[in-house]
C-alpha positions as CSV (number, residue, x, y, z in Angstrom):
1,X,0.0,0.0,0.0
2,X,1.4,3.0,-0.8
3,X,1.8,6.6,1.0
4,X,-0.9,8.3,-0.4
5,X,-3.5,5.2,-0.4
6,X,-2.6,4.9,3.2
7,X,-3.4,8.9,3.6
8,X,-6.5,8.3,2.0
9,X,-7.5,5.1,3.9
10,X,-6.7,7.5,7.0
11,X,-9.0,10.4,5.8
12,X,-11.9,8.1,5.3
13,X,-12.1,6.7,8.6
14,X,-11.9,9.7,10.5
15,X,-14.5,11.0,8.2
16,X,-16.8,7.9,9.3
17,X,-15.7,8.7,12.8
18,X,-17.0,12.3,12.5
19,X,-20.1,11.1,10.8
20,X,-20.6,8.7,13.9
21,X,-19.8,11.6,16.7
22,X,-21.8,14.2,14.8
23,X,-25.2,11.2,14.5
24,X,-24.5,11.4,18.5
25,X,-24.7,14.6,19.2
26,X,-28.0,14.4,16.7
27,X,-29.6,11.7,18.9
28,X,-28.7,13.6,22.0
29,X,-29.9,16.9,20.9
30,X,-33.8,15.3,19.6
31,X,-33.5,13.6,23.8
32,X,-33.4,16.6,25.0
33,X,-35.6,18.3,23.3
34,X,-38.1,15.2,23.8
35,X,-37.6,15.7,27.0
36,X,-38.2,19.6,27.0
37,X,-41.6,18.8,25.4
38,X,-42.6,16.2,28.0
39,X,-41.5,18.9,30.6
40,X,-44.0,20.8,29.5
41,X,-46.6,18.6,29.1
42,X,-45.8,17.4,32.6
43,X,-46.3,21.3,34.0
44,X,-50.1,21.0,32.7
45,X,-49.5,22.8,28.7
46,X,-51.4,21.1,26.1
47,X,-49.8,18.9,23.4
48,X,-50.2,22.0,21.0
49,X,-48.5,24.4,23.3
50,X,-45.7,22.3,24.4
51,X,-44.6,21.3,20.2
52,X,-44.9,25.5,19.8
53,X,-42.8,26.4,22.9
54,X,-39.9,24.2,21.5
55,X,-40.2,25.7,18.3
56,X,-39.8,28.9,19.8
57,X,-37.0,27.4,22.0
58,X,-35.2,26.0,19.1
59,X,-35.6,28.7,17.1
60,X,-34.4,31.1,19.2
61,X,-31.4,29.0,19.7
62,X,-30.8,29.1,16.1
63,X,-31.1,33.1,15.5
64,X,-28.5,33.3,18.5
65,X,-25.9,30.9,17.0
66,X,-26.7,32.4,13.8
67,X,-25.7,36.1,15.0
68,X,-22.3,35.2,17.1
């Protein structure tokens, strides 16, 4: 095997490995926002106002990502 098919080899697992680590942090973020939304629930919201206030949560966690 040469150098640069060893390089390569290299670069494509810790590609997978990224891909696996970021899938993690996916799985964990939709937890906790499950669990945000069952918060709610459990402090007496209805369905419909629990899946709006984590919208607005999530959205407002976006905009203030977005604008560092």
């Amino acid at each position: 095997m040469t150098d640069a098919e060893k390089m390569l080899q290299t670069m494509m697992m810790l590609a997978e490995e990224n891909k696996e680590n970021q899938q993690n942090q996916y799985n964990e973020s939709a937890r906790q926002l499950r669990m945000l939304y069952d918060s709610y629930i459990k402090a007496g919201f209805s369905y419909k106002m629990a899946f709006e206030l984590v919208k607005t949560f999530l959205s407002a966690t976006i905009q203030g990502m977005v604008k560092k």
